[in-house]
C-alpha positions in Angstrom: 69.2 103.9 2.8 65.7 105.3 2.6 65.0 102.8 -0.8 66.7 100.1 1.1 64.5 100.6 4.3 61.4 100.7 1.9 62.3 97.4 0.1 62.6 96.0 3.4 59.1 96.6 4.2 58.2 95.4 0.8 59.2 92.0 2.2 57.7 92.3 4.6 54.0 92.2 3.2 55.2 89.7 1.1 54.8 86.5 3.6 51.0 87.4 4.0 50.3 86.7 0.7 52.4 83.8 0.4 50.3 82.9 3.5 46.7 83.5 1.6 47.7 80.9 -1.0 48.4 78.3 1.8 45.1 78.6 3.2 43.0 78.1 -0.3 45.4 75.0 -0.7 44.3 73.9 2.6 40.7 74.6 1.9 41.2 72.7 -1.4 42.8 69.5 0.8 40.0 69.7 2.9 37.5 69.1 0.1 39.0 66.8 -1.1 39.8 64.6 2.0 35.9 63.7 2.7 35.9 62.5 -0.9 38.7 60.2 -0.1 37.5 59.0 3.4 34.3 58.0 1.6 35.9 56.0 -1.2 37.8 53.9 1.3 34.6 53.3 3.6 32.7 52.1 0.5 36.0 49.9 -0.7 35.7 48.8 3.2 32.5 48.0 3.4 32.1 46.1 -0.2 35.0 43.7 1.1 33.1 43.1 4.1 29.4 42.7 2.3 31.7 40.3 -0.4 32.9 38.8 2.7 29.8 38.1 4.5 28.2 36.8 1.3 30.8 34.1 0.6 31.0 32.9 4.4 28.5 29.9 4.6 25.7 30.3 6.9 25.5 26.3 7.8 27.9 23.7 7.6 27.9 19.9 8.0 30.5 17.4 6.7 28.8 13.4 7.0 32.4 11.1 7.5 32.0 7.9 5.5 33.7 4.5 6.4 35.9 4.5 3.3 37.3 8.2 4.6 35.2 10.7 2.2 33.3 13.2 3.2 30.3 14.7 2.3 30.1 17.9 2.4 26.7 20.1 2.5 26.9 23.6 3.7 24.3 27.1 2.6 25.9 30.8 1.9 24.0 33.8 0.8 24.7 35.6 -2.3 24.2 38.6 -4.0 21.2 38.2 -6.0 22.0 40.9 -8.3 24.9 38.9 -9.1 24.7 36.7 -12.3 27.7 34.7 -11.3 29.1 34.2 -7.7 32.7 32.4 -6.7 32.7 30.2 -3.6 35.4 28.4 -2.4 35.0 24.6 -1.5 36.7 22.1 1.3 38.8 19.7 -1.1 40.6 19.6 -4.2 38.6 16.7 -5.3 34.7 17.2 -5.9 32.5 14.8 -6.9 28.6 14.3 -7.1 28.4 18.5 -7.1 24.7 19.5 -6.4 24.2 23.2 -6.4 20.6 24.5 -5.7 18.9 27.5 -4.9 17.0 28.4 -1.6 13.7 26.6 -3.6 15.7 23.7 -4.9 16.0 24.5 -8.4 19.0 23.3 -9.6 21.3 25.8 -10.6 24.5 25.7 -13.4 28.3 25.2 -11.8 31.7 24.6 -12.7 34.5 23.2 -10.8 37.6 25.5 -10.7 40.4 24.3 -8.7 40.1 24.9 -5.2 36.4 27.0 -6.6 33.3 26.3 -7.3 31.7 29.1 -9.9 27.9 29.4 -9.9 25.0 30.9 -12.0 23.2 32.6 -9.6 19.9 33.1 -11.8 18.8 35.4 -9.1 19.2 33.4 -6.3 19.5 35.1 -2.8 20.9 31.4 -0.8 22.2 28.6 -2.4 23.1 25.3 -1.1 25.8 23.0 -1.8 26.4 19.2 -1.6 29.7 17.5 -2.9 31.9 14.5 -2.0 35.5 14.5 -1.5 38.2 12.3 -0.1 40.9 15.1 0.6 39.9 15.9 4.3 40.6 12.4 6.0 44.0 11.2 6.4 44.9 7.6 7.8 47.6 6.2 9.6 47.7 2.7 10.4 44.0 2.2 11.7 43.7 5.7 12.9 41.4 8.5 10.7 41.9 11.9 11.3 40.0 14.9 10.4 41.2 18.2 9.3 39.4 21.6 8.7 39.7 25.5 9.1 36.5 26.3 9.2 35.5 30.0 9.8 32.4 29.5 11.1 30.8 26.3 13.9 30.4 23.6 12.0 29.1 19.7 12.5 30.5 16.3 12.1 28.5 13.0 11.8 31.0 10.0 12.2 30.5 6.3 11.0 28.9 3.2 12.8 31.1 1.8 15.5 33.1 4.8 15.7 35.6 5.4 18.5 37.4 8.9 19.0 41.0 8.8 20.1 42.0 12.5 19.9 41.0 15.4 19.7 42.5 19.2 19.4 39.9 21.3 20.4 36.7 21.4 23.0 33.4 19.9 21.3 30.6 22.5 21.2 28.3 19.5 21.7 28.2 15.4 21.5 25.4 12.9 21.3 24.5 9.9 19.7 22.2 9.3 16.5 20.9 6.0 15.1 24.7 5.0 16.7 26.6 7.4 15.1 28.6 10.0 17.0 27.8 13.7 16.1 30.1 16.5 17.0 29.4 20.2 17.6 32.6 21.5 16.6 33.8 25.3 17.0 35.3 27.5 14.1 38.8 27.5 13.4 41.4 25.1 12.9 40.6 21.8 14.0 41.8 17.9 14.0 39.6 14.9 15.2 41.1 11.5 15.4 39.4 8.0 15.6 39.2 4.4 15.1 36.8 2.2 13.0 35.4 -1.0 15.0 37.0 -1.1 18.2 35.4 -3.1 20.7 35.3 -2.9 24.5 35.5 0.6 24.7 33.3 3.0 26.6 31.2 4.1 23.7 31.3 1.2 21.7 29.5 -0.4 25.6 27.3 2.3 25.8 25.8 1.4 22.1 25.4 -2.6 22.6 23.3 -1.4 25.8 21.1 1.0 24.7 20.8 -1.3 21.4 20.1 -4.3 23.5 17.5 -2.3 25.8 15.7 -1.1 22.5 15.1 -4.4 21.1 13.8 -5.9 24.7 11.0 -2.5 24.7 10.2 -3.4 21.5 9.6 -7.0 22.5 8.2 -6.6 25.4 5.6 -3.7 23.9 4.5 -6.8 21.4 3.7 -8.8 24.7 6.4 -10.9 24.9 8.0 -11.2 28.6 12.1 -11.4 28.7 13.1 -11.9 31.9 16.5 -13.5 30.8 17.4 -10.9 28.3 16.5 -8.3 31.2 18.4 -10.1 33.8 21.6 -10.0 31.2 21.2 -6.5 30.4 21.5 -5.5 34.5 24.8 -7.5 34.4 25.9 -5.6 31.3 25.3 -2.4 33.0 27.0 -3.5 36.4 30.3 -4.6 34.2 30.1 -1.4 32.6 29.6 0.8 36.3 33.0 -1.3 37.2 34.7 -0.5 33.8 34.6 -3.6 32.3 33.6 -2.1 28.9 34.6 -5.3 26.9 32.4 -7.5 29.3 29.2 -5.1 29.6 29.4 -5.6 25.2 29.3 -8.8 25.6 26.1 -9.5 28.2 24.7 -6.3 25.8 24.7 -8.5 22.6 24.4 -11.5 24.4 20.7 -9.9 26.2 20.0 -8.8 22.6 20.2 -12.5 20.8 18.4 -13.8 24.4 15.5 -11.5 23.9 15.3 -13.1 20.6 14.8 -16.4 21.4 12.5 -15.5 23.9 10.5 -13.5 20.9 10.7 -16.9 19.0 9.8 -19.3 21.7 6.8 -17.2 22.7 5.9 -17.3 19.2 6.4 -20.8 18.6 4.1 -22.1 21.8 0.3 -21.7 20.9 -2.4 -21.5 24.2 -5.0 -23.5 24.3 -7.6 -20.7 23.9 -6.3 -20.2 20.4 -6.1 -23.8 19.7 -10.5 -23.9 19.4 -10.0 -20.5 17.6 -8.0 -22.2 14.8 -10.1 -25.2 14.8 -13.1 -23.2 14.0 -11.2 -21.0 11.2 -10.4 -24.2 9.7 -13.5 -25.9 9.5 -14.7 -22.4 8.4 -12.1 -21.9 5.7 -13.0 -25.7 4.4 -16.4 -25.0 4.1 -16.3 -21.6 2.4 -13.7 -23.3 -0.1 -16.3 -25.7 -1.3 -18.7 -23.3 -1.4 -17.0 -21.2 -3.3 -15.9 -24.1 -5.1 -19.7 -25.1 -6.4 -20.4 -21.3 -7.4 -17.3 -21.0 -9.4 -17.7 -24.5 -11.4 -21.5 -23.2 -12.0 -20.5 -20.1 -13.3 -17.9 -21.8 -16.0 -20.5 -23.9 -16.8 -23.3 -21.5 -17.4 -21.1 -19.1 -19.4 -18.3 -21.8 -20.9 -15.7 -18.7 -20.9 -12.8 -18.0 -19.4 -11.7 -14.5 -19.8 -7.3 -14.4 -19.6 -6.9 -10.6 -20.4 -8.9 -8.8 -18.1 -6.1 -6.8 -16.2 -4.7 -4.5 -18.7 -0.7 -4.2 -18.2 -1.0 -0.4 -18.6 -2.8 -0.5 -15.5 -0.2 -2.2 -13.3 1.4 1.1 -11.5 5.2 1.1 -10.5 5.3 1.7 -7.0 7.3 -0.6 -4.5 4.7 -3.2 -3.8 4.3 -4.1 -7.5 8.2 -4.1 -7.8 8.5 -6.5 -4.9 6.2 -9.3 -6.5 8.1 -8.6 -9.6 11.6 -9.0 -8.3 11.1 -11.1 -4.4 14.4 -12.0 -5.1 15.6 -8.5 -4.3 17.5 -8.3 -1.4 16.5 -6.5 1.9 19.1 -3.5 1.2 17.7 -3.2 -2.2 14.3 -3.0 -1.6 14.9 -0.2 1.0 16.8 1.6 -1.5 14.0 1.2 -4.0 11.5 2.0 -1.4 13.4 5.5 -0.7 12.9 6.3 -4.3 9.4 5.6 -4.3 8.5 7.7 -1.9 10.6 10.9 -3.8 8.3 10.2 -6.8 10.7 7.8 -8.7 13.6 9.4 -8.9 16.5 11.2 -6.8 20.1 11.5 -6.8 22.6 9.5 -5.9 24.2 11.7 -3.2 20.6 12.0 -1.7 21.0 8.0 -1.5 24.4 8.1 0.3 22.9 10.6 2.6 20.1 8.7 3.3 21.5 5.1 3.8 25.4 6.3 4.8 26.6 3.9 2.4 30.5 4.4 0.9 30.3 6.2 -2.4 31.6 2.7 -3.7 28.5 0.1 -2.1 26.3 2.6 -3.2 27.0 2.3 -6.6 27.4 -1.0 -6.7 23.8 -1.0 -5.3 22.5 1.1 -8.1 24.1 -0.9 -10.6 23.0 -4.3 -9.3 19.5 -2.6 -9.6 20.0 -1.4 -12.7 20.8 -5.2 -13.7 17.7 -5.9 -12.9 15.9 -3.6 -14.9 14.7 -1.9 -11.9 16.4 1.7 -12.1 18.1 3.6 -15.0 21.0 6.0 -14.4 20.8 9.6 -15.9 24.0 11.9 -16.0 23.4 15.4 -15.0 26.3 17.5 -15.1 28.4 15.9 -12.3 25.1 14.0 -10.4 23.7 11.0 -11.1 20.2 10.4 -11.1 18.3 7.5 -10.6 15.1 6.7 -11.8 12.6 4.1 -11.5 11.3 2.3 -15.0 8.1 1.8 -15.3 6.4 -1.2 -14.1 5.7 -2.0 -17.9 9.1 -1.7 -19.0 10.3 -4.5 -16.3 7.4 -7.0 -18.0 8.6 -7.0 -21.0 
């Protein structure tokens, strides 16, 4: 019983060592569980840098009247990064511009629903592209769709009317009569009509169009008091809601301060009467004058000189274009003016942007130009660019 009793203690003193290795496996855990903690934060917190880099900073979508969009938004990136993977708005892409924060244009391809980008050591890079996969129609009604996951804008086309709308603007006004939204992040859906007349906004454009053209008139000089006296009645109609009436008198006080413009014109006082008298006999007599020196001169040296204006000389800017081509039309020669002043050449997306044009009367533009041996077309990757020829080129 005594051996028994002594085995019994035995067992005792056994749990306290069982107990010792428990705690250097809980010291061992405890090591270890720091290590863990760590590895998750950093996994944590690289998703949420990788995150932060491939949310765009800016983002502005410019609606055009045959329903694509242009879309032009900037993200930083990781300029350690050689390559970088951002997703785009649309299936479709066209006209893809990448550039850095400097402009340089920088390498992409188009991957499904991504857009995959040599960085070259680029810390921002912006993005333009067209697509036609965010606008949907139904009957005469656009609409709209985006998830965006940051505030965003939205420039609409001419003559624009709104008809729905799922969320609470940020912010509205009107520029160069075009309606541009402020629109929160998140899902979102903007509805709206194309030319509808006698509407509230389309009322508040004819006036303020009308009332422009009468300042500028009337800052040339020229009194309106008819176009002025229309334009109150447009505004009365369109205090009493008669939106489709206060268009009318709008246009109609627009084409009166017109005719005003013209008749004022046309109606010569009598001060300047004696003025042009005197200019006349002036430019009569300087004529023959100049007449008798130049016959002298021929004369005396019994030369005429044909070649004195070398055609290396002649520069190709959009004066000398213009006497080459007055034939251009007035849309043209803005287009080829815009091109000028970037120093010859741009792209064609920087054309749409500038002139809101529908990717298709754009290039019918550049073509019709290219015609007339005016511009040449250069594919770069996915971009067009066009280019003024030289002056000498088009003499030839």
């Amino acid at each position: 019983m005594h051996q028994e009793y002594q085995m019994i203690e035995i067992q005792e003193v056994l749990p306290e060592g069982i107990l010792f290795v428990r705690i250097n496996h809980i010291l061992t855990t405890m090591v270890r569980a720091p290590v863990v903690a760590v590895c998750f934060l950093l996994l944590t917190l690289s998703s949420f840098v990788q995150y932060a880099m491939g949310s765009p900073k800016s983002l502005d979508f410019t609606i055009y009247a045959d329903g694509t969009t242009h879309v032009l938004y900037q993200t930083d990136v990781d300029s350690q990064s050689p390559d970088f993977i951002l997703n785009v708005y649309g299936n479709n892409i066209e006209n893809l511009v990448v550039q850095d924060g400097n402009g340089t244009l920088l390498s992409s391809k188009v991957n499904a629903s991504t857009i995959s980008v040599a960085t070259l050591g680029a810390s921002t890079i912006k993005v333009d592209y067209d697509t036609p996969d965010l606008i949907s129609k139904n009957g005469k009604t656009w609409t709209f769709r985006m998830d965006s996951p940051i505030d965003y804008s939205m420039l609409l086309p001419k003559n624009t009317v709104i008809v729905g709308m799922n969320v609470s603007p940020l912010g509205m006004q009107v520029v160069d009569d075009q309606s541009l939204i402020s629109l929160p992040s998140g899902s979102s859906e903007i509805s709206y009509v194309i030319g509808v007349l006698g509407t509230s906004q389309t009322a508040t454009l004819a006036i303020q169009k009308a009332q422009d053209f009468i300042n500028t008139v009337n800052s040339a000089g020229v009194k309106t008091p008819m176009a002025l006296t229309k334009l109150e009645e447009a505004r009365s109609d369109f205090n009493q809601g008669k939106y489709s009436d206060a268009e009318s008198l709008a246009n109609l006080a627009k084409n009166t301060a017109l005719q005003e413009q013209q008749s004022a014109n046309s109606i010569p006082d009598s001060s300047s009467n004696n003025t042009s008298i005197y200019l006349l006999i002036g430019g009569i007599i300087a004529a023959t004058v100049a007449g008798i020196i130049i016959v002298k001169k021929i004369k005396s040296t019994n030369v005429i000189t044909t070649n004195e204006i070398p055609v290396n000389n002649v520069s190709s800017d959009k004066e000398t274009i213009y006497k080459l081509k007055p034939e251009l039309r007035q849309d043209d020669k803005e287009i080829v003016a815009f091109i000028s002043e970037k120093g010859g050449q741009v792209f064609e997306s920087e054309l749409r942007k500038k002139f809101l044009m529908p990717r298709t009367t754009m290039w019918r533009a550049v073509k019709r130009l290219e015609r007339e041996d005016i511009v040449e077309i250069e594919k770069i990757d996915q971009q067009n660019l066009i280019k003024l020829r030289k002056t000498e080129e088009n003499l030839e």
